[in-house]
C-alpha positions in Angstrom: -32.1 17.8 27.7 -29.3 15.6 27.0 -28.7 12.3 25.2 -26.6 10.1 26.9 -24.1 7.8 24.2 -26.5 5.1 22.7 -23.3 2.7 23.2 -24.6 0.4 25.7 -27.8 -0.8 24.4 -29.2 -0.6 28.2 -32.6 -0.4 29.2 -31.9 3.3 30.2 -30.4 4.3 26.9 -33.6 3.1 24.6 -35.7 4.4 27.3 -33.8 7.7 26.4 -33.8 7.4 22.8 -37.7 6.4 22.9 -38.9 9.0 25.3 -36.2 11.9 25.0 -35.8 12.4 21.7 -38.9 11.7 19.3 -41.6 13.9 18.3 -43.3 17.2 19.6 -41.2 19.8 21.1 -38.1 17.4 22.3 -36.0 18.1 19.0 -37.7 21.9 18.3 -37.2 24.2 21.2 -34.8 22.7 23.5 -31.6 23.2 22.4 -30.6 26.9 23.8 -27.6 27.1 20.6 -30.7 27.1 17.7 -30.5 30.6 17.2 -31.0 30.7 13.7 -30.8 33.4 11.5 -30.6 35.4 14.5 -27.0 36.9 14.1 -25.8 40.1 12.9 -24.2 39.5 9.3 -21.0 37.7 8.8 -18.1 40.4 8.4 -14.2 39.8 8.4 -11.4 36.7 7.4 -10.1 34.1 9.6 -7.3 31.7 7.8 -5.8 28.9 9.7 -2.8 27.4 9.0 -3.3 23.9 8.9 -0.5 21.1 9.9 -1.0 18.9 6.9 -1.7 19.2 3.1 -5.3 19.0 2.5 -6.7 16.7 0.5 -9.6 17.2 -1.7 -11.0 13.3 -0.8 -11.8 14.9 2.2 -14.3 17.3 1.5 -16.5 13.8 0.3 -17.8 12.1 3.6 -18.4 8.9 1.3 -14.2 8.9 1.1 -14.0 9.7 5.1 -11.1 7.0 6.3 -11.7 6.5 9.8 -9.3 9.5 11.5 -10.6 12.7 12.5 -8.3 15.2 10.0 -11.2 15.3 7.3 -13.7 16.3 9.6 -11.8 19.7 9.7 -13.3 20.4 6.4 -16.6 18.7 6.8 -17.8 20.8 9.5 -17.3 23.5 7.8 -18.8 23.0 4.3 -21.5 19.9 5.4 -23.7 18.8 8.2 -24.6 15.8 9.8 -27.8 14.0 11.2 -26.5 13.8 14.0 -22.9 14.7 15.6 -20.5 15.9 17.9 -21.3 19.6 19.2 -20.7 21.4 22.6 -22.1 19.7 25.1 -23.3 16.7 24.0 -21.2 14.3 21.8 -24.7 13.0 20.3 -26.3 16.3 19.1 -29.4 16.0 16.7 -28.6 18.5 13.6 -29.8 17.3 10.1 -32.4 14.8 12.1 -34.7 16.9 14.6 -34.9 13.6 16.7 -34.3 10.1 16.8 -35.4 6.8 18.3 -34.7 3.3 18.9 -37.0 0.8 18.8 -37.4 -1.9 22.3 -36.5 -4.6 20.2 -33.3 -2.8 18.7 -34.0 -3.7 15.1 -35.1 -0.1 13.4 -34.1 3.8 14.0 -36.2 6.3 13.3 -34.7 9.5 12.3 -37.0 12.9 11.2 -35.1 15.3 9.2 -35.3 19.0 9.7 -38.0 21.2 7.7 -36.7 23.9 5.6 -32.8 23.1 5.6 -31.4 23.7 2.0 -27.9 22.9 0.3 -25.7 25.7 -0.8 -26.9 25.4 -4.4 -31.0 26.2 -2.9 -32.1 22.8 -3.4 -33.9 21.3 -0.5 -32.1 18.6 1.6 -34.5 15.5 1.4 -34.8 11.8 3.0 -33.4 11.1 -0.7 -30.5 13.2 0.2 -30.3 10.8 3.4 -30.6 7.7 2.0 -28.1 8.5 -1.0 -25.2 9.9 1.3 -25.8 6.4 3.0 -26.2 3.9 0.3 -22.9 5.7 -1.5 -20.4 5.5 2.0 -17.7 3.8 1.3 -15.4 4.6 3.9 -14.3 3.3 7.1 -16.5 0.6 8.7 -18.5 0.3 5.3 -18.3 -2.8 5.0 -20.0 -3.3 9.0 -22.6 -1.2 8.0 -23.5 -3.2 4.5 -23.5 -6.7 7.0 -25.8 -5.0 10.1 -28.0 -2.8 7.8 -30.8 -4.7 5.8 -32.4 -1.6 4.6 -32.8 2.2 4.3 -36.6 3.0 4.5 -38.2 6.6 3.4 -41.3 6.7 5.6 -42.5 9.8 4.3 -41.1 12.9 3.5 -39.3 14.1 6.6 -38.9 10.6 8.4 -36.5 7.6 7.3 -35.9 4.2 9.1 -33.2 2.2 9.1 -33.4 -1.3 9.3 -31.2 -4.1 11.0 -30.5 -7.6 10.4 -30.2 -8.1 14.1 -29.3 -5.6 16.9 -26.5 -3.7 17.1 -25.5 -1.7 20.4 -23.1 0.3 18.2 -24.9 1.2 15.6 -25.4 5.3 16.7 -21.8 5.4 17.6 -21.1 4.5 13.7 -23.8 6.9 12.5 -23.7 9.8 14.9 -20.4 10.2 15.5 -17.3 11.1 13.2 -16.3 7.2 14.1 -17.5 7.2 10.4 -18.9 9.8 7.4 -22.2 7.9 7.0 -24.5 10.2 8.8 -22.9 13.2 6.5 -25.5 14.3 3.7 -24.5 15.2 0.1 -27.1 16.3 -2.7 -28.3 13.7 -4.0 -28.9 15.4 -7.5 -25.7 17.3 -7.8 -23.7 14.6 -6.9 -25.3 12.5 -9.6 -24.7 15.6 -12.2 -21.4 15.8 -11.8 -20.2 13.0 -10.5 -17.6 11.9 -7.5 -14.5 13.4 -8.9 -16.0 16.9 -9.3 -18.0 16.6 -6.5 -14.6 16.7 -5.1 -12.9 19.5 -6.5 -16.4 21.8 -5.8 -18.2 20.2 -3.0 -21.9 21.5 -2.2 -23.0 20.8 1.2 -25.5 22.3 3.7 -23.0 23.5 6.4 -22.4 26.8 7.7 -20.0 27.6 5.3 -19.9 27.2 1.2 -17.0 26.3 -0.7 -15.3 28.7 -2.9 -12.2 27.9 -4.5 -9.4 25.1 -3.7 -5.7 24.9 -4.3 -5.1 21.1 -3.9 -3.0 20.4 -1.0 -2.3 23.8 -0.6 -5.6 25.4 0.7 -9.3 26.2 0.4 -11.5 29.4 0.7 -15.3 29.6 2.0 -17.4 32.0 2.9 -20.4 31.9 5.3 -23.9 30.2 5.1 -26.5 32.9 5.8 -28.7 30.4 5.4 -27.5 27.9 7.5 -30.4 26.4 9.9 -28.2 26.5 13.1 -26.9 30.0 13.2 -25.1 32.8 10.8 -21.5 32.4 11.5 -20.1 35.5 12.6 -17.1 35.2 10.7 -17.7 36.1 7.0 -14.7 33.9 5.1 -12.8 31.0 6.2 -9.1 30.7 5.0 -7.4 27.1 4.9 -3.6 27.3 4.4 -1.7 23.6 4.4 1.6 24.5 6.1 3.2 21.3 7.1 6.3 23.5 8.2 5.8 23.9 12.0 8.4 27.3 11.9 6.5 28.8 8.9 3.2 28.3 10.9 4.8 29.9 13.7 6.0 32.6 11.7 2.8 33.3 10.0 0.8 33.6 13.6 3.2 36.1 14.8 3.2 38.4 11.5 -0.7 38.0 11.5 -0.8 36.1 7.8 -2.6 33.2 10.0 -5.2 33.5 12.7 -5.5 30.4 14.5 -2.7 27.1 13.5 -2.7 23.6 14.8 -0.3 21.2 15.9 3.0 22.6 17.7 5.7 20.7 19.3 8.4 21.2 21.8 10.6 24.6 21.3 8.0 26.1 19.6 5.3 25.7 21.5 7.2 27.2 24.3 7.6 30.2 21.9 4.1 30.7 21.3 3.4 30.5 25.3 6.3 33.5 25.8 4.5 35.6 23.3 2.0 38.1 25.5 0.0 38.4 22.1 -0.3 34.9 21.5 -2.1 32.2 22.8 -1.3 29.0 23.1 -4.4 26.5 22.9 -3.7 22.5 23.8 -6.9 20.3 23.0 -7.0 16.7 23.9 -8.7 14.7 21.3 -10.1 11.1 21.5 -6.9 9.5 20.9 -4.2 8.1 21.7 -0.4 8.2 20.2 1.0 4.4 19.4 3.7 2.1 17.5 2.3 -0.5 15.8 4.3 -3.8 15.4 2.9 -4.3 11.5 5.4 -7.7 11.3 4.3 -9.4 14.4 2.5 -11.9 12.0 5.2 -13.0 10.5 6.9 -15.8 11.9 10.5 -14.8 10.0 10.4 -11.5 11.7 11.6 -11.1 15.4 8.3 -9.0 16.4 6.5 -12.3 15.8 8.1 -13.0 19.6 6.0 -11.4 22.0 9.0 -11.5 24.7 10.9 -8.5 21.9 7.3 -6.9 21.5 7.7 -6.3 25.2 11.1 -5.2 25.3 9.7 -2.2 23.0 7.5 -1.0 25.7 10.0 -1.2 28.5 13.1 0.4 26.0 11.3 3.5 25.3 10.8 6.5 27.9 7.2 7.9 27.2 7.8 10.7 29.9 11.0 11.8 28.3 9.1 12.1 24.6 5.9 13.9 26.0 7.9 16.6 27.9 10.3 17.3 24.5 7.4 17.6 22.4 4.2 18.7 24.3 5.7 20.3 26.9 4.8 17.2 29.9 0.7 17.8 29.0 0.1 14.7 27.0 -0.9 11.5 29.6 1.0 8.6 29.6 -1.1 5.1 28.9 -0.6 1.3 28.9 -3.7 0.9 26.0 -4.7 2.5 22.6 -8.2 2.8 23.7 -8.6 6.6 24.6 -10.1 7.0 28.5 -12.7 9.3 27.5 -14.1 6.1 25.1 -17.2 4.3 27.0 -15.9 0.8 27.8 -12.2 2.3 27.5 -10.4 0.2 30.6 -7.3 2.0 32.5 -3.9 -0.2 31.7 -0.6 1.0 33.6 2.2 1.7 30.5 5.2 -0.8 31.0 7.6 1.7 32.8 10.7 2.5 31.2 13.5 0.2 31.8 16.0 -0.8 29.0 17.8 -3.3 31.4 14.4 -5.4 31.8 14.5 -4.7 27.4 17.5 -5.5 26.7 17.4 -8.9 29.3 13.8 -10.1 27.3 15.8 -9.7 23.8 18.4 -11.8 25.1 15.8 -14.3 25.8 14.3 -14.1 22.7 17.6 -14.6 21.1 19.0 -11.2 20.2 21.3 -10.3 22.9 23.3 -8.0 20.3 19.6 -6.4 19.5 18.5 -6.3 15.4 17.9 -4.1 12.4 14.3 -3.1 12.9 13.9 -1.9 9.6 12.0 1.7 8.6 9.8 3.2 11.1 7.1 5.0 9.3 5.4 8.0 11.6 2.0 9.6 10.6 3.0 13.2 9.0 3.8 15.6 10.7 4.4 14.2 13.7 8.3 12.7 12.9 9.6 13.9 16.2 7.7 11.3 17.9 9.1 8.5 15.9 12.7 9.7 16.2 12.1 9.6 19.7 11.4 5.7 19.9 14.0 4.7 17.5 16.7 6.6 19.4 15.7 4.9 22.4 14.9 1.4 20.6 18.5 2.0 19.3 20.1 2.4 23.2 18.8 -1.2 23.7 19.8 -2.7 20.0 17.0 -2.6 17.6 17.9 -0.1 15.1 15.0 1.3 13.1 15.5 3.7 10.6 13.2 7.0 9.8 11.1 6.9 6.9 8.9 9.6 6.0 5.7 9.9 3.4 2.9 12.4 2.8 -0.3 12.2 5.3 -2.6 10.8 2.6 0.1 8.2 1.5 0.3 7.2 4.9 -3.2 6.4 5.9 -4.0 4.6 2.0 -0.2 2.6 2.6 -1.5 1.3 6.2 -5.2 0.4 5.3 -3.2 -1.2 2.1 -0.8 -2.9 4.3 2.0 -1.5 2.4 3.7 -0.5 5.5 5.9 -2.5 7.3 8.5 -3.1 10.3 7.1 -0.6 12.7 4.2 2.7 12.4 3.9 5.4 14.5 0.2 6.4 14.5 -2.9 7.6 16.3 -6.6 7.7 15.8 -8.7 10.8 16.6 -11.9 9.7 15.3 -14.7 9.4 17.8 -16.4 6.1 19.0 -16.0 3.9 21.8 -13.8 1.1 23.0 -15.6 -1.1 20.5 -14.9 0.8 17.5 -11.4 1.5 18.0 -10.8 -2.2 18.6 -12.6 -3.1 15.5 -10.5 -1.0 13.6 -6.8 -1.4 14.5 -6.8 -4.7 16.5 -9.5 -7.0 14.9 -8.6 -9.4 12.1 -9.7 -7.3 9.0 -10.0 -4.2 10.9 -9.1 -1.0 8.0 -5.7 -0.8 9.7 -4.9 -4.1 11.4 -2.8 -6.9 9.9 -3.8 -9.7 11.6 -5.5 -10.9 14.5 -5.7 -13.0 17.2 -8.6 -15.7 17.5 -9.3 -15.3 21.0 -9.9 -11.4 20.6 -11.8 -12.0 17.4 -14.0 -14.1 19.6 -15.1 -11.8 22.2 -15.5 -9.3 19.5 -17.9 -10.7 18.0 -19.7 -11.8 20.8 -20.0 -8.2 22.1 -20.7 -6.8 19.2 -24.6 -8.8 19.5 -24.6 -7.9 23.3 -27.2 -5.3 24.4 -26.7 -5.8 28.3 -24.3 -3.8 29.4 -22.3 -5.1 32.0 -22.0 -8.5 29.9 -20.4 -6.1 27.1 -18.5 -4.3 29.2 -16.3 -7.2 30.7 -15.7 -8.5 27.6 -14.5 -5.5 26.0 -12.3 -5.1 29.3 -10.8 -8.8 28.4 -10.0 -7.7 24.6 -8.1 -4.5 26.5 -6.2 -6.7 28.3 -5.4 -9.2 25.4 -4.0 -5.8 23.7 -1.9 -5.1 26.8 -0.5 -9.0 27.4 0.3 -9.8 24.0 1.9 -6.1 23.3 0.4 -5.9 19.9 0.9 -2.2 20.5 3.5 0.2 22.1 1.4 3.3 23.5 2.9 6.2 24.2 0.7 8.5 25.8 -3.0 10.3 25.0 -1.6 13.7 23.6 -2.1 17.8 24.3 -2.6 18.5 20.7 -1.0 22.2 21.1 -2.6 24.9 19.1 -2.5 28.7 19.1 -4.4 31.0 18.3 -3.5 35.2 17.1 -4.2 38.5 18.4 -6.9 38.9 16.1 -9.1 36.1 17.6 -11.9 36.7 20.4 -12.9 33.4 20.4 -11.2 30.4 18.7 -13.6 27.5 19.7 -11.0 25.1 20.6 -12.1 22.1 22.4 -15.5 22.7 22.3 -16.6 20.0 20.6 -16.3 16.3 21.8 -13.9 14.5 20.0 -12.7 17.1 18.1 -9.0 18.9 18.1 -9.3 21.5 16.0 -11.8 25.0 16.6 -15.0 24.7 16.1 -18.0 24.8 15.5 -16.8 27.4 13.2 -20.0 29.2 12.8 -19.4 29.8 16.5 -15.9 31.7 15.9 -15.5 35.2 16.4 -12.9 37.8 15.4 -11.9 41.1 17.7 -14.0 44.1 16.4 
């Protein structure tokens, strides 16, 4: 038994929902991975070398910012009521089941009996409707309009509440679209409060928290209690080594297990290496340059016509083959084509004749200074990439770099300018990723265009399908006419793994880049 993506809001899906999931034996004896407790004990360390600093906001799902990097940590010290897990993006964990009602206006949700926090305290519908009430992160705001109330029905069942219906509303909770459906002790939380909760984070995950270095690394060891399973690995080493050689390096002399996010040279490396394995994953997402200044009618990206000239300047192809090796998919939209309602668009080929002909039109015929050009840590090689070629045609944009956190607070702050070079792995549909980056007041857009802000609102109340569908297919195309974006292309996001490892998880989980589920991880004995 499967559930299909409550995206839709079709007759089919709440039929699902109603029928599939609620009650009886449907969420306590068909899912073949609830082995619990079954498992021989945990034995051995596994440390991954990590591609960015860590950040201790992110072990807090309250603080969760709309990309997929946090969920690294969260799913390995907490656990969701619902979330991504192998074979089925929509995987009941903390909630046993869920339902819908016909009229869309309530969800039912029945926690699991017996689970327990790290700390021995039971996790309650108090736990549930705390973690809820206290999100703050991405999409917060949506969920504060759309959500009248947070019901505790009895003692393992909690409702939510709508103002009206909203087709969406499981892709917010259920996936890692969002942290909302991510449960923190109520009472410790409260004790200690949010900062400290930070720097020693209790969760009910498969593994518990030991000690942190901030933005260096973090230690855990396993949950043999953990409801799902008893990881087989006994300790979990995070190592933030933003230094792509010194990964490397550290995989070959055995001082990392498993690292994530190689480019170019270096990946080519790892493949030559008989002892090695190289690992791509392809994530929900989709790599992009953002015109930030296209509002502003002083700035030549407010033309559309130089917009355009962008896309055609730059040679995608070229990029992907220097720094993922040709496995990364070239695409004409930012919507990933995994995403339900995600609509195929043809990039604008390369062509800096046709780029430099539209400046000229636009009234830069000598090209202009573009300004900085700010890519998303650590992924500068991408960036230089389009500024060399944005350069061969006349706009001159010069490389600025920042820290990953700085990055992601500056762009929801709209403290960046002139061009960013981003991308999105969080999970969701076309619906979500449009409300985020392309909707006026989205968390990273910074500004809007009426007619898009139109249909979005008018699909967001639309529970038939097909009506949704074509007008999320209009919005794509809006994207793609007006070149509010330059995509580049849906990435391999490379990854290796050591001799040590007999099974490294990668790609199992919908959505997600990195290993995981990491109770599922497995060393050579």
């Amino acid at each position: 038994m499967t559930h299909t993506p409550p995206s839709g809001g079709s007759a089919y899906t709440r039929r699902q929902l109603l029928r599939g999931t609620l009650g009886g034996a449907a969420g306590l004896t068909l899912w073949p991975w609830r082995v619990a407790h079954a498992a021989a004990q945990p034995s051995g360390q596994l440390t991954i070398g990590v591609h960015v600093t860590l950040s201790p906001a992110w072990f807090d799902p309250a603080e969760t910012p709309g990309i997929i990097t946090p969920f690294m940590l969260l799913y390995a010290v907490h656990d969701a009521m619902v979330k991504p897990m192998p074979g089925n993006a929509f995987t009941p964990s903390l909630a046993e089941s869920w339902s819908e009602s016909p009229d869309g206006l309530t969800y039912d949700f029945l926690l699991r009996a017996g689970v327990t926090f790290h700390n021995g305290d039971p996790l309650t519908t108090e736990d549930v409707q705390f973690s809820f009430l206290r999100y703050k992160g991405t999409s917060a705001s949506e969920f504060k309009e759309r959500v009248r109330d947070v019901e505790i029905v009895d003692p393992r069942r909690i409702r939510f509440h709508l103002h009206e219906p909203w087709p969406d509303f499981m892709t917010f909770y259920g996936t890692p679209a969002t942290g909302a459906a991510w449960i923190v002790p109520k009472k410790y939380v409260e004790k200690v409060g949010a900062d400290a909760f930070k720097q020693h984070p209790i969760g009910a995950g498969p593994y518990k928290f030991v000690s942190q270095e901030p933005g260096i690394g973090a230690v855990f060891e396993a949950n043999d209690k953990y409801w799902r399973k008893v990881p087989h690995v006994k300790r979990l080493v995070f190592t933030g080594v933003p230094e792509e050689t010194t990964r490397v390096a550290m995989l070959k002399r055995q001082e990392a297990d498993i690292i994530f996010g190689l480019g170019g040279a270096l990946a080519e490396e790892v493949q030559r290496d008989t002892s090695l394995k190289l690992e791509p994953v392809y994530p929900a997402a989709v790599w992009f340059v953002y015109f930030a200044d296209q509002w502003n009618p002083k700035s030549p990206w407010h033309d559309p016509r130089v917009r355009l000239a962008a896309n055609y300047a730059v040679d995608k192809q070229a990029i992907n083959e220097a720094e993922t090796l040709g496995l990364s998919k070239i695409t004409g939209t930012t919507i990933p084509s995994q995403f339900d309602y995600a609509l195929s668009m043809e990039a604008y080929p390369y062509d800096p004749a046709k780029a430099k002909q539209l400046l000229k039109e636009a009234g830069y015929p000598s090209g202009f200074d573009a300004g900085d050009i700010t890519p998303n840590p650590p992924f500068f090689p991408y960036a230089e990439g389009v500024a060399n070629y944005l350069s061969a045609v006349g706009i001159k944009a010069k490389l600025r770099t920042v820290e990953r956190a700085t990055f992601f607070t500056s762009w929801r702050e709209r403290k960046l300018s002139n061009l960013i070079v981003g991308a999105s792995g969080a999970a969701g549909n076309a619906a979500t990723r449009i409300e985020a980056f392309v909707v006026t007041g989205g968390s990273y857009a910074y500004g809007g265009y009426p007619e898009i802000d139109t249909l979005f609102k008018q699909q967001a109340k639309e529970r038939d399908r097909a009506k949704r569908q074509t007008m999320l297919h209009e919005i794509q195309r809006l994207m793609h006419d007006k070149a509010i974006f330059l995509p580049l292309f849906e990435p391999a996001f490379i990854c290796a793994s050591g001799a040590r490892v007999a099974a490294s998880q990668f790609g199992a989980i919908p959505y997600f880049p990195y290993a995981g589920p990491y109770e599922d991880m497995q060393l050579k004995t």
